[in-house]
Steps between C-alpha positions, in 0.01 A plus 500: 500500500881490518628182671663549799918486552693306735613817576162667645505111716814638652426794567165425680713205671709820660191679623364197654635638857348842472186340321450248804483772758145669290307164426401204719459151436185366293378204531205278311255623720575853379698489179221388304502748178835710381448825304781621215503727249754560194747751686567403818639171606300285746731296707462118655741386742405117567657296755686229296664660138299439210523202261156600276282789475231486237186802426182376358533825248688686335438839602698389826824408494731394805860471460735338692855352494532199330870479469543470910189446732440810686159545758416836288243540189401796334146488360323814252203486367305689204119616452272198464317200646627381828718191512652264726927465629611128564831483649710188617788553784840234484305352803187389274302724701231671235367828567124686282400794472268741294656756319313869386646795354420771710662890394555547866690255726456494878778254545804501302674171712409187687676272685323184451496218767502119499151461567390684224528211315240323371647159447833316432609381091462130454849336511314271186464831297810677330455849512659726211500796344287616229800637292665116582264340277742390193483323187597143586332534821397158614113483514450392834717816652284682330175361624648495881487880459156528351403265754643753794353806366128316516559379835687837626164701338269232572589557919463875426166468381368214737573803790361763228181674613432647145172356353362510120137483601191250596561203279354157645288233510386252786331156511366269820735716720837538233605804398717561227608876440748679290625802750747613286660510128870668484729525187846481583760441267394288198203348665133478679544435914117408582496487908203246589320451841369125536278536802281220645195576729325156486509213782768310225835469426560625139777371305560668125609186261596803263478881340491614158470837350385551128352777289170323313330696204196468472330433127205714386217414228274171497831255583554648826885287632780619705884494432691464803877633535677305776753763646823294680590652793914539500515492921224434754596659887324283844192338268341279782449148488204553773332778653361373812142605650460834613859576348650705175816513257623729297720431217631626165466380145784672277458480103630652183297828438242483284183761397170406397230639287139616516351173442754342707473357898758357734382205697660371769362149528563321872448110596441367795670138537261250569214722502247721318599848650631616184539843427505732164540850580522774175720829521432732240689690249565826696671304792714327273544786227593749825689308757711666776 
């Protein structure tokens, strides 16, 4: 897939007019999923010019100019698994969406409007560039950007309705389930649902995921694997009665074998509502 010129930005910059009088505004509640292919350009005109756009893969690709801030991008996209486009406007305003190839293309343009966003950047995060990242970068830049992309695809998913399947378990009213596993980038996004249907209160003193193996033969033991999370997105401090949360653990990807399990292990704080729920190989193996 050629990269696209400052030149083809121009020239779709000049056909805006003409453009503007065939398509109508999209918003969120429409503008949901954009289709591309690999020989026509797609074009987004956002409201605000465009500080950051980043794809999830890279059979898409969407170009725009980085040398002055212009409202136009140009995204294309290749034959393969569908992905995800994460762009940031001068404003902090940060728009999602779910990108497919598709050989046909309904819509070539749309005019995207301010409340298509899903959220505003965090003035404590420093967004940059992928290409910015430098030797002699100082750590903590670095980190502020990781940090953005989890929280910028953590939101996405929180308002995702894509599932992985029926994985949970539930004690004296607590439910712990895993609704969805998503690999994105260079790591494991495992969306959780806490939800409480007893008469009390339950607060979770903490959550750890591992992979145990279990030990055949006569000295049957387990090894257990703690696996760090690198971000956690709205993990509750309480779940009130009658009342759930959903939030998002984010760690390094990992695979595991046949004689392998992931347990997620949950404690309740001053109680005995603890919780150890199993997800198999294939779920973790064959995420989204």
């Amino acid at each position: 897939m050629k990269k696209l010129s400052i030149l083809s930005v121009f020239i779709f910059i000049i056909g805006w007019p003409t453009m503007a009088a065939q398509e109508v505004n999209f918003t969120s509640d429409v503008l949901d999923t954009i289709y591309a292919n690999d020989h026509k350009n797609v074009a987004l005109f956002f409201p605000a010019p465009i500080r950051q756009g980043i794809t999830g893969s890279e059979n898409f690709v969407f170009t725009y100019n980085r040398e002055k801030e212009q409202h136009l991008g140009l995204l294309q996209g290749m034959p393969g698994k569908e992905s995800n486009l994460l762009v940031i406007s001068t404003t902090g305003a940060v728009f999602s969406y779910i990108v497919k190839y598709s050989e046909e293309l309904e819509k070539l343009n749309y005019f995207i409007d301010e409340s298509g966003s899903i959220g505003n950047e965090s003035p404590a995060f420093k967004s940059v560039a992928e290409d910015d990242f430098v030797p002699g970068s100082k750590p903590e830049e670095i980190l502020a950007d990781k940090d953005l992309i989890y929280q910028i695809f953590s939101t996405y998913l929180i308002r995702s309705k894509q599932r992985l399947g029926r994985i949970n378990k539930k004690k004296e009213g607590i439910q712990l389930q895993v609704e969805n596993i998503v690999f994105h980038g260079e790591e494991l996004y495992f969306v959780l649902k806490l939800e409480n249907d007893s008469p009390i209160d339950y607060e979770p003193t903490f959550l750890d995921i591992s992979v145990e193996t279990r030990q055949k033969g006569k000295k049957k033991s387990i090894q257990k694997l703690l696996q760090e999370p690198v971000f956690t997105y709205k993990m509750p401090e309480k779940v009130r009665k009658s009342q759930s949360s959903r939030f998002i653990y984010v760690l390094p990807k990992f695979s595991i074998a046949e004689d392998k399990v992931v347990v997620i292990d949950l404690k309740e704080l001053n109680g005995e509502r603890d919780i150890k729920l199993k997800v198999k190989k294939r779920y973790i193996n064959n995420p989204n």
